[in-house]
MIFIKE-602458 format. One record per residue: residue number from 1; y, x, z of N, C-alpha, C in turn. Coordinates in steps of 0.05 Angstrom, whole numbers, plus 5000, padded with zeros to 4 digits. Layout:
<vexlums>
VEXLUM   num    nyy    nxx    nzz   cayy   caxx   cazz    cyy    cxx    czz
VEXLUM   NUM      Y      X      Z      Y      X      Z      Y      X      Z
...
</vexlums>
This chain:
<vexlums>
VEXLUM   num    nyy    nxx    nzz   cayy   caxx   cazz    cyy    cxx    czz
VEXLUM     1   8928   7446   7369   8899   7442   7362   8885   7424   7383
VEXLUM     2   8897   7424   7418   8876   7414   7424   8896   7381   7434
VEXLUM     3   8919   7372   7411   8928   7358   7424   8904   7336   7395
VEXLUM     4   8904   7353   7372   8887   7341   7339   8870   7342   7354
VEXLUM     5   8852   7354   7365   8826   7354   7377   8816   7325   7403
VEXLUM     6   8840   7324   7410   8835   7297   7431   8846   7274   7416
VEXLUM     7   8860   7269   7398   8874   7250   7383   8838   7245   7361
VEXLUM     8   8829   7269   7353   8800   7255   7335   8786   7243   7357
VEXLUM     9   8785   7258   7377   8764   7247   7393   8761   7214   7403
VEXLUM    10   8793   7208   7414   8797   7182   7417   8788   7163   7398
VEXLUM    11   8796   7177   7369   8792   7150   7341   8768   7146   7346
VEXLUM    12   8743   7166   7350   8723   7160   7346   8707   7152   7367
VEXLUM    13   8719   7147   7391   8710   7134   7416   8723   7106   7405
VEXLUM    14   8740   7104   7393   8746   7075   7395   8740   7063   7366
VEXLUM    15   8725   7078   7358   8713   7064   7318   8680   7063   7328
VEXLUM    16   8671   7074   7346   8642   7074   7356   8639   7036   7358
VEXLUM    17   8642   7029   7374   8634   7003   7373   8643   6982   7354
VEXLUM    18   8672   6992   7347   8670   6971   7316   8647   6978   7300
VEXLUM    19   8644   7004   7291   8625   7014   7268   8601   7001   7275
VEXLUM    20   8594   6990   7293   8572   6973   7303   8563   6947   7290
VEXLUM    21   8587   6938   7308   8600   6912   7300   8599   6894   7275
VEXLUM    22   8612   6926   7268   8617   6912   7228   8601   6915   7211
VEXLUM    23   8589   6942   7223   8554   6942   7207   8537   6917   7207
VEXLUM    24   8536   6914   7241   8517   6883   7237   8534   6860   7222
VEXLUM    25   8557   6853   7231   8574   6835   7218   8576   6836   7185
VEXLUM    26   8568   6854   7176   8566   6859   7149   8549   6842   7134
VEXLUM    27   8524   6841   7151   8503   6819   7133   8507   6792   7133
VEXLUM    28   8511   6784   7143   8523   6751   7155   8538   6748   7130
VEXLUM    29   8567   6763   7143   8582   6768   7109   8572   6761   7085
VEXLUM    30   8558   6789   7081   8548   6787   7051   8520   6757   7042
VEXLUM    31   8517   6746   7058   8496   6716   7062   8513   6701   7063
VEXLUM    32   8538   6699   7067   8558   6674   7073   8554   6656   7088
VEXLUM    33   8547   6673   7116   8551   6657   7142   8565   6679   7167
VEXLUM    34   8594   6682   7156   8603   6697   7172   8604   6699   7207
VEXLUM    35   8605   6717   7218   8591   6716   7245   8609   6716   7259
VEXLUM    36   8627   6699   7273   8651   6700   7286   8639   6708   7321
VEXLUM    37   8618   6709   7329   8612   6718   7354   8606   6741   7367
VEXLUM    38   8610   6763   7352   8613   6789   7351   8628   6795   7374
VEXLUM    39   8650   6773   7394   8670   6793   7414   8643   6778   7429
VEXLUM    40   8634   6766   7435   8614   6750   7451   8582   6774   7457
VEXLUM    41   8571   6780   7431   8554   6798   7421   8563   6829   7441
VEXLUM    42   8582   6834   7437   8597   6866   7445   8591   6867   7477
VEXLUM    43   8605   6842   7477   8596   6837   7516   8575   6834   7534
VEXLUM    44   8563   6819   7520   8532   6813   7527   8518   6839   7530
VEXLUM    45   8520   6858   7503   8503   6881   7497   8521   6908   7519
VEXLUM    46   8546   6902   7530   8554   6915   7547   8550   6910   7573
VEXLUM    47   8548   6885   7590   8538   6873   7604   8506   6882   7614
VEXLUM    48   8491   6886   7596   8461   6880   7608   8447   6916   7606
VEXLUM    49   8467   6926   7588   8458   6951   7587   8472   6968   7610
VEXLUM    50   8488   6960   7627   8502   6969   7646   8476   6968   7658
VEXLUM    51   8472   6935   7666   8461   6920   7698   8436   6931   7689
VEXLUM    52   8429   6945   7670   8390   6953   7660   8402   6991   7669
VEXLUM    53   8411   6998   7667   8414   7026   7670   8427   7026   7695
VEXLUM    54   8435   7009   7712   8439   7014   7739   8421   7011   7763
VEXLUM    55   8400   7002   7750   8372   6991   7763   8356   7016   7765
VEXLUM    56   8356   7016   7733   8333   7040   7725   8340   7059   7727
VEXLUM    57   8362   7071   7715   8365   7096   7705   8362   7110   7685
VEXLUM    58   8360   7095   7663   8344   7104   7636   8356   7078   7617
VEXLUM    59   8377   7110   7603   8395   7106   7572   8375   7085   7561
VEXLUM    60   8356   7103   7548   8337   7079   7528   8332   7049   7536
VEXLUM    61   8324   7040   7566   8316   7023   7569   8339   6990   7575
VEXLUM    62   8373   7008   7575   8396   7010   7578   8406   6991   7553
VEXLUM    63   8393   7005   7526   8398   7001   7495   8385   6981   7492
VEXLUM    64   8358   6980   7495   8335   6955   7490   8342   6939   7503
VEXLUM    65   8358   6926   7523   8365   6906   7536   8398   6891   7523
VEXLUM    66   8409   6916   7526   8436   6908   7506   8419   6896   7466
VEXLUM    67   8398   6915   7454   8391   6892   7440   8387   6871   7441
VEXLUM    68   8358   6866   7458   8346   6843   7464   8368   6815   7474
VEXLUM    69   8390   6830   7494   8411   6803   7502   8420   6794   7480
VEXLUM    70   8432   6812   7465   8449   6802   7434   8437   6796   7411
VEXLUM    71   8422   6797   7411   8400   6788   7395   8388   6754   7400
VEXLUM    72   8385   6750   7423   8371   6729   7436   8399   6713   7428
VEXLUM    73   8427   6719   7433   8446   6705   7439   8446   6695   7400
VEXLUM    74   8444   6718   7388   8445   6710   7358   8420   6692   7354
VEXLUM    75   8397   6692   7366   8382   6672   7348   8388   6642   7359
VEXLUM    76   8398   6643   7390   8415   6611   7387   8435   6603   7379
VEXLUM    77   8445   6620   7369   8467   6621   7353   8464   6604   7324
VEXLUM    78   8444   6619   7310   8430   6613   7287   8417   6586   7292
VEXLUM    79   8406   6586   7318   8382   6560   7317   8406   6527   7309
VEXLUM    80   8427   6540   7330   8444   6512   7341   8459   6505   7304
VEXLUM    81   8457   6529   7297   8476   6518   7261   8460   6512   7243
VEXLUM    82   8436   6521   7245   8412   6519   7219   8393   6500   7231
VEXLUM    83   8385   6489   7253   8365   6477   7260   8373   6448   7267
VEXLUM    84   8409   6448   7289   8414   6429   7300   8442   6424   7274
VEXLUM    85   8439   6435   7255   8461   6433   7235   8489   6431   7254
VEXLUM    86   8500   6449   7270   8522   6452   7284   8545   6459   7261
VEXLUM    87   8566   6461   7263   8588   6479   7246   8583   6507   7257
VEXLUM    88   8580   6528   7248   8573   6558   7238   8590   6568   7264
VEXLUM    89   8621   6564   7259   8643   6570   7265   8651   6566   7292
VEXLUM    90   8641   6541   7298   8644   6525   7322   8620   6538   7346
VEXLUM    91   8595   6545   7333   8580   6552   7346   8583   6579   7358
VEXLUM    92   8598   6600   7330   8603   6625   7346   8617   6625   7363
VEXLUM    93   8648   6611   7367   8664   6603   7380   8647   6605   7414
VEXLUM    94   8629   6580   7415   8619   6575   7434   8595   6604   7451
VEXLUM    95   8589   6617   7432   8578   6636   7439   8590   6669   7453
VEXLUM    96   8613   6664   7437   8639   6687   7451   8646   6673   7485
VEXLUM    97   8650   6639   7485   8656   6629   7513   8632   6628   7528
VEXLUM    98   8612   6626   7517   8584   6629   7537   8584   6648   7544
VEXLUM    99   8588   6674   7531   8573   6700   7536   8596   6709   7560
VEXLUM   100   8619   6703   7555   8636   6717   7568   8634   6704   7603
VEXLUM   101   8629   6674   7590   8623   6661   7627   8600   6679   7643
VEXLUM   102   8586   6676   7626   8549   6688   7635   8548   6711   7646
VEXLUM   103   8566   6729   7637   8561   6755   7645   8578   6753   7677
VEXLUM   104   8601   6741   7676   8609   6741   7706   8591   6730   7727
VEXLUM   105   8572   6706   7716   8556   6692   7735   8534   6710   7742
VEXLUM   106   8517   6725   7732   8498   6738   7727   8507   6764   7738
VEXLUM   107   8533   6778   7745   8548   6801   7753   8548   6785   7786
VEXLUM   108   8552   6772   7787   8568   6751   7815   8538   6750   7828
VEXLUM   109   8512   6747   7822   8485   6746   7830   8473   6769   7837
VEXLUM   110   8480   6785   7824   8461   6812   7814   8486   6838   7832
VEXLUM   111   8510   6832   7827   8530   6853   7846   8540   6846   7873
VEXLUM   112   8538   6819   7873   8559   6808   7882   8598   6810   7882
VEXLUM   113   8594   6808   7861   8615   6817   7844   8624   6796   7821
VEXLUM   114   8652   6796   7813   8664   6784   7794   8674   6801   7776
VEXLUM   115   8685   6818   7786   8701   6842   7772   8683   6871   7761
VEXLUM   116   8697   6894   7770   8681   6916   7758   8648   6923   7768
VEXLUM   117   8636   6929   7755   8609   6942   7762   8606   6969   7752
VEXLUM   118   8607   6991   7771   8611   7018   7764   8575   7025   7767
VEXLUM   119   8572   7043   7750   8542   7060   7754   8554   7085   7747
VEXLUM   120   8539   7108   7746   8536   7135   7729   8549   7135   7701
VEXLUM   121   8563   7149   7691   8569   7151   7658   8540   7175   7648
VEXLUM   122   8541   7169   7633   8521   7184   7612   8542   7203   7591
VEXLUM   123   8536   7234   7599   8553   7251   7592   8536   7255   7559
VEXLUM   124   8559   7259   7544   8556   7268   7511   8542   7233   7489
VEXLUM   125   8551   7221   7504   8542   7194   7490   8559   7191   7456
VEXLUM   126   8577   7195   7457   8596   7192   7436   8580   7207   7407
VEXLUM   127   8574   7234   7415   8556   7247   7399   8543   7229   7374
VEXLUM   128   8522   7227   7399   8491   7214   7398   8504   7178   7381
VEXLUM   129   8516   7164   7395   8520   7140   7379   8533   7139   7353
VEXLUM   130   8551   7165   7348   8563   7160   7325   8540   7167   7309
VEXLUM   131   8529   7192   7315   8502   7188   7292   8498   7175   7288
VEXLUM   132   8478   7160   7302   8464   7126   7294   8483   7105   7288
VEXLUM   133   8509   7110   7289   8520   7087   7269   8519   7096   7234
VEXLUM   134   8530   7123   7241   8520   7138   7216   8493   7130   7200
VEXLUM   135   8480   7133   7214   8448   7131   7203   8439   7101   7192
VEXLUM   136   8450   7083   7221   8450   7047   7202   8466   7040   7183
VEXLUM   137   8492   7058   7180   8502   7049   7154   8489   7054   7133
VEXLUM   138   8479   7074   7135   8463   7090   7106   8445   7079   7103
VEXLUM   139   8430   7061   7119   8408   7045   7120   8411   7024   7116
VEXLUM   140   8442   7013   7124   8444   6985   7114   8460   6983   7084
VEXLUM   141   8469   7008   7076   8473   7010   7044   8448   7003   7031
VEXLUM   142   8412   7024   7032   8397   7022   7025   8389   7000   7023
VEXLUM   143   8383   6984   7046   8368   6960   7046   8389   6929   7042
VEXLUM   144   8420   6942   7033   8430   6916   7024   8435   6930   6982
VEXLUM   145   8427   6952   6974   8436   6949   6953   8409   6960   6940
VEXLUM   146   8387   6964   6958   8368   6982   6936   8345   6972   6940
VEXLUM   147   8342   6949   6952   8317   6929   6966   8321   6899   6956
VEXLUM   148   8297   6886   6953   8288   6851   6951   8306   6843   6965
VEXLUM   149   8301   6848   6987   8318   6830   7014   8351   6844   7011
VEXLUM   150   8353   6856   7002   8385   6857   7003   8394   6840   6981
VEXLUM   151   8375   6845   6954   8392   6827   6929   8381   6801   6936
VEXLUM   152   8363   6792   6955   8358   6757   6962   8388   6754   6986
VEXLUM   153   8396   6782   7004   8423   6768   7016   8440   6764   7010
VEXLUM   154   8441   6784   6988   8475   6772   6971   8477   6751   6963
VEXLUM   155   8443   6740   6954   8452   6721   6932   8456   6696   6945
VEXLUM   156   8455   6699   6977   8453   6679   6990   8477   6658   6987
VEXLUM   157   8495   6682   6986   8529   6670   6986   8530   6657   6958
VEXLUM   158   8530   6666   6931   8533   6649   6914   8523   6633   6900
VEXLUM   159   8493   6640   6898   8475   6637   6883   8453   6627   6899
VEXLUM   160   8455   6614   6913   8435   6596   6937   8413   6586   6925
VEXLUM   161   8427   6571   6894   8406   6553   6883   8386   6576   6867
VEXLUM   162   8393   6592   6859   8369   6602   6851   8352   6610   6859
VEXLUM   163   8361   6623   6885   8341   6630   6906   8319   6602   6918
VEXLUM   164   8331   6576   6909   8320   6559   6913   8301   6552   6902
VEXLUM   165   8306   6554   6880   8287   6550   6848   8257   6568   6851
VEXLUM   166   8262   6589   6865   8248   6612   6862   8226   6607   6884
VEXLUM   167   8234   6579   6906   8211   6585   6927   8226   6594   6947
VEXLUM   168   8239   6606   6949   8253   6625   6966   8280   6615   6987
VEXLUM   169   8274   6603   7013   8294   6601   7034   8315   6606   7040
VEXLUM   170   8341   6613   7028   8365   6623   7041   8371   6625   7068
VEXLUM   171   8349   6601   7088   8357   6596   7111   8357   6625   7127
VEXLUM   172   8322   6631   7118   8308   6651   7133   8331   6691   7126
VEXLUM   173   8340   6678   7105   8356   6713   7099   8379   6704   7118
VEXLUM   174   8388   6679   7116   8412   6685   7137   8414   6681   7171
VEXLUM   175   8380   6667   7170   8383   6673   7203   8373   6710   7208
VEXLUM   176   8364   6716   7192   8356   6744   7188   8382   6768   7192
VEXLUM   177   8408   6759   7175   8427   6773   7182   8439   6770   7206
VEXLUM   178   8440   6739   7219   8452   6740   7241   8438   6762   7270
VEXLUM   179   8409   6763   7263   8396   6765   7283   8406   6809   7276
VEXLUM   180   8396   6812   7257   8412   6843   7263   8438   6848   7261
VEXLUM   181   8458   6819   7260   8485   6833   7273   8480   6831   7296
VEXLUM   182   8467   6816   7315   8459   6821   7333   8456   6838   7346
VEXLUM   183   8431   6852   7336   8423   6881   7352   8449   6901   7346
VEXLUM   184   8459   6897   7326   8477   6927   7324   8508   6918   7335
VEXLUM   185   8515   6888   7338   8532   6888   7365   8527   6897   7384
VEXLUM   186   8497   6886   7391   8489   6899   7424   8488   6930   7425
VEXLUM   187   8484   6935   7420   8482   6972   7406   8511   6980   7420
VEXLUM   188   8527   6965   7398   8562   6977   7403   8576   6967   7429
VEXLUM   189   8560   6947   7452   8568   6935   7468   8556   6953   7487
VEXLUM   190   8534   6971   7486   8524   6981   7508   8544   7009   7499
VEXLUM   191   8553   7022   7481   8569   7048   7488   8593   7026   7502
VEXLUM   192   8604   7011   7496   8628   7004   7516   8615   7006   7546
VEXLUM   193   8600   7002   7549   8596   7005   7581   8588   7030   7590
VEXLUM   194   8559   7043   7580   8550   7069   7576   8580   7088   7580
VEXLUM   195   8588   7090   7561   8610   7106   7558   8629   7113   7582
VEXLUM   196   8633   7086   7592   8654   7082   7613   8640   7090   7643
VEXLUM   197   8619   7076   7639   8608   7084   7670   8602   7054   7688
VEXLUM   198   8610   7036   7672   8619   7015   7688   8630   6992   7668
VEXLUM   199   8617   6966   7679   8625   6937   7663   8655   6928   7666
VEXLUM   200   8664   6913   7653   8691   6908   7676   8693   6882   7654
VEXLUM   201   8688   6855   7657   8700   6834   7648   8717   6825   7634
VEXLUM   202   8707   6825   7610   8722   6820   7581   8732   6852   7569
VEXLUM   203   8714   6873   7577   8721   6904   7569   8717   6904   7527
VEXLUM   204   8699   6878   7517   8707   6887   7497   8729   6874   7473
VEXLUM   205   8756   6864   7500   8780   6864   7495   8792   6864   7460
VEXLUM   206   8774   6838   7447   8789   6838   7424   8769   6859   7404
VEXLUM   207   8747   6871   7409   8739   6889   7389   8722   6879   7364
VEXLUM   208   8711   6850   7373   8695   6832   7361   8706   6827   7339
VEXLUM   209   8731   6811   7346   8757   6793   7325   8761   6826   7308
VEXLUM   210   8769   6841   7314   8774   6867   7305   8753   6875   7279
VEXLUM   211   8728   6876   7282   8715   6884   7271   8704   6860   7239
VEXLUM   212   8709   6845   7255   8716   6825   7228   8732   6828   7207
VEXLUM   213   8759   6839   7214   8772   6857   7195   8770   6881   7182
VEXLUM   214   8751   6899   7197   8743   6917   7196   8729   6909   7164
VEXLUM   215   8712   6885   7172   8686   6876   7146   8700   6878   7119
VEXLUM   216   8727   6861   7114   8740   6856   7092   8760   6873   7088
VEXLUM   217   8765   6891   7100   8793   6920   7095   8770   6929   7084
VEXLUM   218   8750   6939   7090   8724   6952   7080   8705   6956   7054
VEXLUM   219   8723   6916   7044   8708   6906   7022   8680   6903   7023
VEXLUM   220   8671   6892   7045   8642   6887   7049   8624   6897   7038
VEXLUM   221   8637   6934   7037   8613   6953   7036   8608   6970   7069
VEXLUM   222   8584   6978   7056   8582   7009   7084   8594   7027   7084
VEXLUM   223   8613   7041   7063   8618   7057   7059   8652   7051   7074
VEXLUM   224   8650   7022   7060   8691   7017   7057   8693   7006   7096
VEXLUM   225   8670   6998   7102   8661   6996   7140   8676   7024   7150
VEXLUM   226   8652   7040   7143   8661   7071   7152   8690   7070   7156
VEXLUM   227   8707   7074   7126   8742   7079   7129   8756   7068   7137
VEXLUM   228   8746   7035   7146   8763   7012   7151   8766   7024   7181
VEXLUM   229   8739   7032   7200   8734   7032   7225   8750   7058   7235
VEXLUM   230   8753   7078   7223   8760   7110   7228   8787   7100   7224
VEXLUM   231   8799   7081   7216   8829   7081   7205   8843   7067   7234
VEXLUM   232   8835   7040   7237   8836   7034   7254   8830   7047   7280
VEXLUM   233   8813   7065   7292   8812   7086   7308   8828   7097   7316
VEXLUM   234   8838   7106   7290   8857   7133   7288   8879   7125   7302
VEXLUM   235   8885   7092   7283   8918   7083   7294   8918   7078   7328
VEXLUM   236   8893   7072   7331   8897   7059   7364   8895   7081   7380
VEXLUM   237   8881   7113   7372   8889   7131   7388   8910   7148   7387
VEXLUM   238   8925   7139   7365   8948   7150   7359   8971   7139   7380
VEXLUM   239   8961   7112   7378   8985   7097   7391   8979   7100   7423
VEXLUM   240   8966   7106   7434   8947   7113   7468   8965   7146   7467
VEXLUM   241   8963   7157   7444   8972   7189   7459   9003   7183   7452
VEXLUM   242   9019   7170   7438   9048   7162   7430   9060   7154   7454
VEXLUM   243   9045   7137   7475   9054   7133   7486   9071   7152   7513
VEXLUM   244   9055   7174   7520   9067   7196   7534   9091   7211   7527
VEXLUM   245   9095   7206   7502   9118   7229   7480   9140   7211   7473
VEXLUM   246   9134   7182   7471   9152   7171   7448   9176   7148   7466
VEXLUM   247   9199   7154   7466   9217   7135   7487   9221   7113   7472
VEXLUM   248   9195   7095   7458   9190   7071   7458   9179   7047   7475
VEXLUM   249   9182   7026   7475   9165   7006   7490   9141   7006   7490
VEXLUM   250   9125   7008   7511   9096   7006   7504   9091   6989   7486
VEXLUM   251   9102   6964   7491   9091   6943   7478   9089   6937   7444
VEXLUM   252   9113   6959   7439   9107   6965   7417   9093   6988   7402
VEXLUM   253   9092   7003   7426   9067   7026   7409   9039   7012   7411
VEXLUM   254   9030   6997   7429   9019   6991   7430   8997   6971   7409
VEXLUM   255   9022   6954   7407   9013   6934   7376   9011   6954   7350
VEXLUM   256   9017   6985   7343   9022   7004   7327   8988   6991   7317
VEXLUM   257   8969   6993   7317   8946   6991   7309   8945   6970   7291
VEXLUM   258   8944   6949   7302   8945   6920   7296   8966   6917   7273
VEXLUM   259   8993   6929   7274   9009   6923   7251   8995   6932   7233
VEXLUM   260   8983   6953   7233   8979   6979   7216   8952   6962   7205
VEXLUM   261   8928   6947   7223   8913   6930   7204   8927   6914   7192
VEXLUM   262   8950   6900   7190   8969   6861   7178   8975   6880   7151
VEXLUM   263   8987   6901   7155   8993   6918   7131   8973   6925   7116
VEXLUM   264   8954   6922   7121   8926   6941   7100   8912   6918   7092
VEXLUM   265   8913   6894   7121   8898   6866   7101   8915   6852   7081
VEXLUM   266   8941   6855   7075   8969   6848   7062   8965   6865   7032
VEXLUM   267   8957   6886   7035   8956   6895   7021   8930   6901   7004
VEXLUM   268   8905   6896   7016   8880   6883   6998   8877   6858   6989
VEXLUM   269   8904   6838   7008   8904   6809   6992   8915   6813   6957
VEXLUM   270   8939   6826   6966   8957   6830   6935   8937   6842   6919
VEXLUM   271   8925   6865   6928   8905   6882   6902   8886   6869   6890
VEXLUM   272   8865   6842   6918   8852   6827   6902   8862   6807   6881
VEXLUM   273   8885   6802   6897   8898   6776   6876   8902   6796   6847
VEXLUM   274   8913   6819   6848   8919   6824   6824   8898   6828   6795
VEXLUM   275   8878   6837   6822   8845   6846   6794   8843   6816   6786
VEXLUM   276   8852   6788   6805   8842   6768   6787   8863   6752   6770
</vexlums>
């Protein structure tokens, strides 16, 4: 019982910040300006909510900084593709390599430091965040399937021109999505640090690219987010406790997660292909 009991615990320490992730990443998605800067986003919002709660001392003020950074990072994000007509793609690109420089320069000023920055951990955090991913999914079901602005984001992706016809901007719904994947990257980037106690340079190791898969195993719902994120969890804490028991190579329990996503996106390619 308490080996099931630490094996859930892990999935759901390690589905906490995708469920973030892919929540915000979700709207971009469904607007058809997918958000490739999400590992960039994770860091930033891990980064500043460390260096804000090692100052202060205060969770909340910890969170509002991990928004505000990832947020700020998404609206130049948005500005440089919609304003300076950049490539979408190219720009997130550039925003994962900014963010990740910035935070060492700004760590190297502020710590004197390149490497780890330890503060206090905040005991029972895991709780408290999975709620509130809980709670923005349910919120971002509501307000992408039962609201104006959710049926103006969908239609962003296919149906652009009518929204055009109507008066109505596509620009503004999709710099709109970028800007709350934003906040709910930064969200998922401050439990990576929160959690830990401490920043450590490039800590969110692939979770960005990750959660992008998370979007489409999911079927770019909230609901199919939820199972995509808990699945993936599961496998990567599966494969963390396998490793003590199992007289395999790490290196291959290790990738155990990752196969286990090639297999599940392999296999929503064939099912889509088949419905069409």
């Amino acid at each position: 019982m308490d080996n099931l009991s630490s094996l859930l615990r892990g999935s759901l320490t390690i589905m906490t910040p995708l469920l973030f992730a892919a929540a915000g990443g979700l709207f971009p998605a469904l607007a058809g300006t997918l958000n490739i800067a999400l590992e960039g986003l994770l860091l930033a919002g891990a980064f500043s909510s460390l260096a804000v709660f090692y100052h202060t001392g205060s969770a909340t003020a910890a969170i509002a900084a991990a928004i505000l950074s990832a947020t700020t990072l998404s609206a130049l994000h948005a500005f440089t593709a919609f304003k300076l007509r950049a490539n979408i793609f190219i720009t997130g690109l550039a925003v994962n390599l900014f963010s990740s420089g910035l935070c060492v320069v700004i760590s190297d000023k502020l710590f004197k430091t390149r490497g780890v920055v330890a503060a206090n951990s905040i005991p029972g955090l895991l709780k408290w965040y999975f709620i509130a991913g809980l709670l923005l999914l349910i919120i971002s079901y509501i307000a992408i399937y039962k609201t104006p602005f959710g049926y103006r984001l969908r239609a962003c992706d296919k149906n652009s021109d009518a929204l055009i016809s109507l008066g109505i901007n596509p620009r503004l719904y999709q710099t709109a999505a970028l800007l709350l994947s934003g906040a709910f990257a930064g969200i998922g980037g401050s439990f990576l640090s929160l959690n830990l106690g401490a920043f450590v340079p490039g800590m969110s190791a692939g979770k960005g690219w990750i959660a992008l898969v998370v979007i489409y195993l999911g079927w770019r719902k909230p609901q199919g987010v939820l199972a995509a994120a808990f699945v993936f969890g599961l496998a990567e804490s599966f494969s963390n406790y396998a490793q003590g028991f199992w007289n395999i190579p790490a290196d291959f329990i290790l990738a155990f997660p990752y196969f286990c996503t090639l297999i599940a996106m392999i296999a929503v390619s064939v099912k889509t292909r088949h419905n069409f």
